[in-house]
N, C-alpha and C positions, 0 to 999 in steps of 0.2 A: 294692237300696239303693245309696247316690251316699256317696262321703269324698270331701273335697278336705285337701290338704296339699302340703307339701315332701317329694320322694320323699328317703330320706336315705341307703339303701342297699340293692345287691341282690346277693342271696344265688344261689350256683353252680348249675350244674343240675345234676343226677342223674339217673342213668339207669335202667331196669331192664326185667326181660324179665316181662311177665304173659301172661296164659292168653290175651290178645285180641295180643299182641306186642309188639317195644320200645316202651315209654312215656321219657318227658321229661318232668320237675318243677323249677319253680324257682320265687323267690320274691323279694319286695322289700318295705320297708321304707318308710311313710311316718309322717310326723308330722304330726298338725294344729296350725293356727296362730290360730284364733281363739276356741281357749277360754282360759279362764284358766290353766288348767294343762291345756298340750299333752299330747296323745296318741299314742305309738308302738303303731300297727296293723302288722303283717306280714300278706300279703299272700300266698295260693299260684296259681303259674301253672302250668297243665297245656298242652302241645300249642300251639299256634297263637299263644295269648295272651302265651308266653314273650316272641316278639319282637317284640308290643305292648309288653310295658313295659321291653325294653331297649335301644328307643331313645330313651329318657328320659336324663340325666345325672344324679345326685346332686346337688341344690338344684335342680330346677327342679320348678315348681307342678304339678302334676297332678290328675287328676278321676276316680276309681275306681269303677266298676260291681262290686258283687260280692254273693255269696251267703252264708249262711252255715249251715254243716249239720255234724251230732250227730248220731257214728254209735257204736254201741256193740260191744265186744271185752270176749271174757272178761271180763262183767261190772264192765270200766271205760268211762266213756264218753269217745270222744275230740271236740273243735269242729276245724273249719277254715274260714276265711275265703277263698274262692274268686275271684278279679278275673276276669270275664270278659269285661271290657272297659276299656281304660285310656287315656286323652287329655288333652292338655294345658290345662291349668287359664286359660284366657280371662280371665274377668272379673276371678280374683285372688281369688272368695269363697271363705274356707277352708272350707266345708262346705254340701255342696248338700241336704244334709238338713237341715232348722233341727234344733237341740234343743232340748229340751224347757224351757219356761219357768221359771229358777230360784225357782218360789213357794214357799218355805219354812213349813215350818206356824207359826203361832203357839203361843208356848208363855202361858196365863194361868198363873200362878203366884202363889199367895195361901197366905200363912204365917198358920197359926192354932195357937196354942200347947195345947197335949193339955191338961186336967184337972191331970194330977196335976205335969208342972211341968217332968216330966226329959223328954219324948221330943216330938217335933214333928211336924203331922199337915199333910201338904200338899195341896192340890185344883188339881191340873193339868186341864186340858184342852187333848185336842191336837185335831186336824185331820188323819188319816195316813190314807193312802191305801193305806199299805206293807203287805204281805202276813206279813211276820213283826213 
């Protein structure tokens, strides 16, 4: 999966010693800019990729490859969003994935008054796609 945005900030690295030997983690911060209401995604970089995206500055455009994986601990589940690839944002489009078409369903809505006078019976129909 592709994000574009304004990288806005990045976060320290960490260190630590695992069972394979010293590892390196760090992270950054981008906003997208061509929805309506912008999106702060964080971003984690392991190994290599670290010094892929910190030669980036704060405000400048960028173009993120990344994955995204659920893994589960003592019966909580945790996400992380992985970049494994990060480059400078060219053409300026804030998102190389389109999204998803805003079709909103229609709502028909027809008021027909009950029988007996106090309570009101309405017949919606919707169009939902939506699983709950």
């Amino acid at each position: 999966m592709d994000i574009s945005g304004k990288l806005s900030l990045h976060l320290p690295i960490t260190t630590g010693e695992g069972k394979n030997g010293t590892w390196q983690k760090s992270g950054f911060v981008v906003e997208t800019s061509n929805e309506k209401y912008p999106k702060k995604v964080c971003f984690t970089t392991w190994g290599d990729t670290i010094a892929q995206s910190q030669v980036f500055q704060a405000g400048e455009e960028v173009k993120v490859s990344f994955d995204v994986e659920s893994r589960e601990y003592q019966g909580k589940w945790y996400s992380d969003i992985k970049a494994w690839k990060v480059e400078r944002n060219v053409g300026g489009t804030a998102n190389a994935a389109p999204a998803a078409p805003q079709n909103f369903p229609k709502n028909n809505t027809s008021e027909t008054p009950a029988s007996s006078g106090t309570s009101e019976s309405f017949n919606v129909t919707q169009d939902d796609d939506l699983p709950f």
